[in-house]
C-alpha positions as CSV (number, residue, x, y, z in Angstrom):
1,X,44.4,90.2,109.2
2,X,47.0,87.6,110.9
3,X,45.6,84.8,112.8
4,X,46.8,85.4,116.9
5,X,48.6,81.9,116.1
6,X,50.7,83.2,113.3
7,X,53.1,84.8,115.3
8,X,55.3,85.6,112.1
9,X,53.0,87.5,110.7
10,X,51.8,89.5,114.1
11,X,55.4,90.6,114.1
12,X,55.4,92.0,110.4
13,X,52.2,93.9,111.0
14,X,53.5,95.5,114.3
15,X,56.8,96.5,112.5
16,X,54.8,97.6,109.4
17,X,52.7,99.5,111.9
18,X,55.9,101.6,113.8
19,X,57.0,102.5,110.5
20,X,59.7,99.8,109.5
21,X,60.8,100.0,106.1
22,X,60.8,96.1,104.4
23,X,64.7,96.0,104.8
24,X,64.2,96.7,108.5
25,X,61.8,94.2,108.9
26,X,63.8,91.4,107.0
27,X,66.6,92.3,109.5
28,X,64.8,92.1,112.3
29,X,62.7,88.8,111.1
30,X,66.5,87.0,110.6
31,X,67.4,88.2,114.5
32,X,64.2,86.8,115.4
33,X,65.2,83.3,113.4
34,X,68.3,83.3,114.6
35,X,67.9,84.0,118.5
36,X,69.7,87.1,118.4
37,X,67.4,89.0,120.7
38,X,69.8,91.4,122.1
39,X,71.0,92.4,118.6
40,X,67.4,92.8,117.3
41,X,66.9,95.0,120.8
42,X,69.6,97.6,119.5
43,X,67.8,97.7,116.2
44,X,64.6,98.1,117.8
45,X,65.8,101.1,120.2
46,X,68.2,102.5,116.9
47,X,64.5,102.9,114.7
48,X,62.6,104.2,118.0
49,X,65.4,106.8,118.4
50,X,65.0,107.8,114.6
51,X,61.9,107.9,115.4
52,X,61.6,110.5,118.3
53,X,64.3,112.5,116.7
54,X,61.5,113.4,113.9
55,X,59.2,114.1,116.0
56,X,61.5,116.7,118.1
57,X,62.8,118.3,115.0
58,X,58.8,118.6,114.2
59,X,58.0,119.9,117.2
60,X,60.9,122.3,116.7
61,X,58.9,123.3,114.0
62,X,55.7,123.8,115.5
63,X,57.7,126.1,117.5
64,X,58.8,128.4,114.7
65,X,55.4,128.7,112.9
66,X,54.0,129.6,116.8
67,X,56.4,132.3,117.0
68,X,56.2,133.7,114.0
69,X,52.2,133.2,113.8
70,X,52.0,135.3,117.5
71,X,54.8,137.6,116.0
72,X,52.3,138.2,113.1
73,X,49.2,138.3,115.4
74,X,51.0,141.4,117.4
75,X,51.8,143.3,114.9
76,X,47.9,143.6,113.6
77,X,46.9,144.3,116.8
């Protein structure tokens, strides 16, 4: 566990946390290093879009196996 002071390695937990991949997180520890907060903002929103796109295509999915498990349901009724 970081200590709160080690504000490096707060940054790699939360990004390890969200589900960044070590390339992602050595890109966005260089914007960090370099000041380039705007450019790490785009990468930031890119992964969260990534992100919610997986969990509309599950929910998409969901979907399906309700359907066809009241589909099912209906037809042993």
């Amino acid at each position: 566990m970081p200590e709160a002071s080690d504000t490096q390695s707060i940054l790699r937990q939360n990004l390890v946390d969200a589900g960044c991949g070590l390339e992602l997180i050595r890109q966005c520890t260089a914007l960090i290093q370099q000041k380039e907060i705007a450019k790490l903002m785009q990468v930031l929103s890119c992964h969260r879009q990534t992100l919610l796109d997986a969990v509309h295509q599950n929910e998409k999915r969901i979907d399906c196996l309700d359907y066809l498990i009241d589909t099912l349901e209906k037809q042993n009724d």
